[in-house]
N, C-alpha and C positions, 0 to 999 in steps of 0.2 A: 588525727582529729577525733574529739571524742562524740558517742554516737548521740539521739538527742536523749534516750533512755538512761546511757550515764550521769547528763547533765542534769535531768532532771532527778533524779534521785540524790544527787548532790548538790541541791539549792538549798540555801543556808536557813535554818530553822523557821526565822520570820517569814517565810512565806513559803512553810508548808498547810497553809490551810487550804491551798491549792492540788496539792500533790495527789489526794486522793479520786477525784476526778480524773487529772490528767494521767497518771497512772494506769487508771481503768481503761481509759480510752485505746490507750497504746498497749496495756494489753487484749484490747478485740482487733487490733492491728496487727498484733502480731502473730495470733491466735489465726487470723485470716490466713495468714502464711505457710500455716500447717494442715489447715483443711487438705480433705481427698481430692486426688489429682483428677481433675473432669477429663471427660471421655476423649481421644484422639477423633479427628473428623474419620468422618463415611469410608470404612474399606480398612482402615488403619490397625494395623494389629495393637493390641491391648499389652501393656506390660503390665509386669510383675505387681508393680505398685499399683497400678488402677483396678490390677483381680483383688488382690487383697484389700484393697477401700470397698468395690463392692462388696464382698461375704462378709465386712465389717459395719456396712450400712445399717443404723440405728434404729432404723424402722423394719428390721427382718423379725420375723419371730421370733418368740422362745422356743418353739416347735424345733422351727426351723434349726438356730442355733445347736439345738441337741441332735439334731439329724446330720449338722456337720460333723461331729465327732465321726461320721462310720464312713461318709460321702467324699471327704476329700476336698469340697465345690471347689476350690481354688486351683486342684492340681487337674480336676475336670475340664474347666472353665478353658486352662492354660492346653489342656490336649486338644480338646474340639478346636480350639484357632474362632474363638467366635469373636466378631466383628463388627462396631456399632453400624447400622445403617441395612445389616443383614434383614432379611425374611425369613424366618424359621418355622418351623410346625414341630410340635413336641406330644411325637406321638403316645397313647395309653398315657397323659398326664397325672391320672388320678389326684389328687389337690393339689399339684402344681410345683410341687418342690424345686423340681427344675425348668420346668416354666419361668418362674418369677425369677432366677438366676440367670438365664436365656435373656429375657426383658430385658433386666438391668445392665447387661452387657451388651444387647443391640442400641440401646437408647432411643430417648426421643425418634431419631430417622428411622428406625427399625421398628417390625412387628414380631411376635410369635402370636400363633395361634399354639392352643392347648386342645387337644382332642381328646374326649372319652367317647366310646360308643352309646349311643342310644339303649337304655335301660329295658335288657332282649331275658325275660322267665326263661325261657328255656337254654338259654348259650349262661355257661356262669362266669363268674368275676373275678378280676383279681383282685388278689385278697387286698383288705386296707394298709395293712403294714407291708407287705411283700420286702422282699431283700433284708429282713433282719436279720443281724448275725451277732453270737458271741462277740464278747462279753454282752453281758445284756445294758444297753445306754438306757440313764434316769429316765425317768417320765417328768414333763413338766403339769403344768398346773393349770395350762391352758390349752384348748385343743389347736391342732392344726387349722388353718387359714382353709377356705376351700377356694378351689379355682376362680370361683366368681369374684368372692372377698378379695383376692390378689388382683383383679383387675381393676377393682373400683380405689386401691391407692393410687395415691398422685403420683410414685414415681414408676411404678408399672400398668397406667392405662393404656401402654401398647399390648396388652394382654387379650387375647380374643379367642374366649373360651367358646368349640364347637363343640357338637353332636353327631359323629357320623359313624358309620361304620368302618371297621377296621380296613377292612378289602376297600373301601374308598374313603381315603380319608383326608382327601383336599377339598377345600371348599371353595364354592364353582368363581370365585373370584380374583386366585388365583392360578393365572392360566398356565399350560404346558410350559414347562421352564420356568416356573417362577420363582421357585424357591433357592434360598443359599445354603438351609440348614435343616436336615430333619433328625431329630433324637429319638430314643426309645430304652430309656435307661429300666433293666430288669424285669421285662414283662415280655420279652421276645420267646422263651419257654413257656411262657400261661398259653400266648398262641396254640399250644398243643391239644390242652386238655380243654380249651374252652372249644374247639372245632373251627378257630379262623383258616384261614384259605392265607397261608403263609405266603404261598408264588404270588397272590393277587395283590397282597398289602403291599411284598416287595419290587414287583412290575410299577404298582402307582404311585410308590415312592420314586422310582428313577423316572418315570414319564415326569413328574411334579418339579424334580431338580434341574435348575441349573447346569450347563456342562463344566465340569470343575466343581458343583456343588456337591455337600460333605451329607452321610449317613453314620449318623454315630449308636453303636449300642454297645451297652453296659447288662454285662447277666452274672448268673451265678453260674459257677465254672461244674461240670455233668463226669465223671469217666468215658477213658476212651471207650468207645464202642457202645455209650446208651443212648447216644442219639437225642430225640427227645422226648425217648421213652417214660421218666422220671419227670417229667413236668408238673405234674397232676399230687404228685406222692414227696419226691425232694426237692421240687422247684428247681430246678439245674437245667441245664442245657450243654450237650458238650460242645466244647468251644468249635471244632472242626466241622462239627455240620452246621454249625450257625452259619459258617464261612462258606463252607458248599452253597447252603440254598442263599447268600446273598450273592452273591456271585455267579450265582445261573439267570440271575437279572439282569447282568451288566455290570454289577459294580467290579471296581477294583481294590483289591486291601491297598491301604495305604498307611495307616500306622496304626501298631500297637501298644495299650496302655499297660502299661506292669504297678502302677499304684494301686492299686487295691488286690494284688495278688495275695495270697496265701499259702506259698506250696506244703504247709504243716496241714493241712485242712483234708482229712481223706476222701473228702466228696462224697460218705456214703451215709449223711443222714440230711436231710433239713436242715437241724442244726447242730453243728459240728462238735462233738463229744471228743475230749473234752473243751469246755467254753471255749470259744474264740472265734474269729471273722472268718465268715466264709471266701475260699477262695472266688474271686470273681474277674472277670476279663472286661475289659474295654477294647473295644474296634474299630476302627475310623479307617471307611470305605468312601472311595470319591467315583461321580458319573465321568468317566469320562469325555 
């Protein structure tokens, strides 16, 4: 049987003054069929197809978009294991980049908060661009979104940008065990030079989690043995004592990320001479 797109495409001249209408119609039909695949309910892991419709979502920036070229968000998205309906906090957000990536994958039933600390003269900052690396990606023509901005569109007002300091940085709303998900993508070395109290931030991170709930950090890969001496000077951190001090918290390693490795990358400048990505590490530690 033929379908009713063929039949109408082949109705006989005299009454094609019809055709253009009904055509169009049944093209927004079928065009509905190809839309991105909405979210699995509460708890449900995310496939393939639904990461890729979020990082593809129309209303992401230009910003943002050129920021996927170094980030990966899809194959991030895909290691974290994040899950609509989740509670996340995403620590050192700085304009949200992965915050609003967080949102759009907890949905509707889920929150992130985005945390910066409270604006301290004397502790300094991290840098605005932090984690660039070779090659050098265009610039676009518009600036980046800031955390606020990102919570005021419609599909990420689960967005709930705080102010707290690092060493406490849950907001009092969310009680002992609330969380599912905490991030800290590349700013876990600035801890060094800026003077946070690294045990206290990673203490109130595992009081805040969930048991079974996820601690994700993403840094720039340090040599062995500097610790996190070079924080301040090459932005690094070496991966091994990242792993010590999380782990004298309580957590446990549970998986490691190899997408954004670099083993070409000598680790001994800022940025890696000659051009190219710095090597960097992903770690996904769980509260037991």
């Amino acid at each position: 049987m033929r379908s009713l797109l063929e039949t109408l495409v082949t109705i006989k001249p005299r009454r094609t003054t019809v055709l253009p209408g009904l055509l169009a119609s049944m093209a927004l039909l079928l065009g509905a069929c190809t839309t991105a695949p909405p979210l699995p309910p509460a708890g449900a892991t995310l496939s393939s197809a639904q990461i890729a419709a979020i990082v593809a979502s129309p209303d992401r920036s230009a910003a943002d978009r050129t920021n996927d070229l170094r980030r990966k968000p899809a194959q991030m998205l895909a290691f974290i294991g994040v899950r609509p309906g989740m509670v996340a906090l995403d620590l050192s957000a700085a304009r949200g980049y992965t915050t609003e990536l967080i949102a759009r994958a907890v949905g509707p039933t889920g929150r992130v908060y985005g945390q910066n600390a409270p604006r301290d003269p004397a502790r300094a900052q991290p840098m605005a661009r932090e984690g660039v690396s070779g090659p050098v990606m265009p610039m676009t023509s518009t600036a980046p979104l800031t955390l606020a901005e990102r919570a005021q569109n419609p599909a990420t007002r689960n967005i709930i940008p705080i102010a707290r300091p690092f060493e406490d940085p849950v907001p009092p709303e969310v009680a002992s065990n609330g969380l599912d998900l905490v991030t800290l993508m590349f700013n876990y070395h600035d801890f060094g030079h800026m003077g946070v109290d690294r045990a206290r931030v990673n203490r109130a991170v595992f009081a805040a989690l969930k048991p079974g709930g996820l601690y994700v950090i993403a840094d720039h890969a340090g040599r062995p043995g500097t610790g996190i001496s070079e924080s301040g000077t090459l932005h690094r951190i070496e991966e091994a004592f990242l792993r010590r001090e999380v782990e004298a918290a309580g957590f446990r390693l549970l998986a490691e990320g190899d997408f954004l490795r670099n083993p070409a990358d000598p680790r001994d400048r800022n940025t890696p001479e000659p051009p190219q990505p710095k090597d960097e590490f992903v770690l996904k530690f769980v509260k037991p």
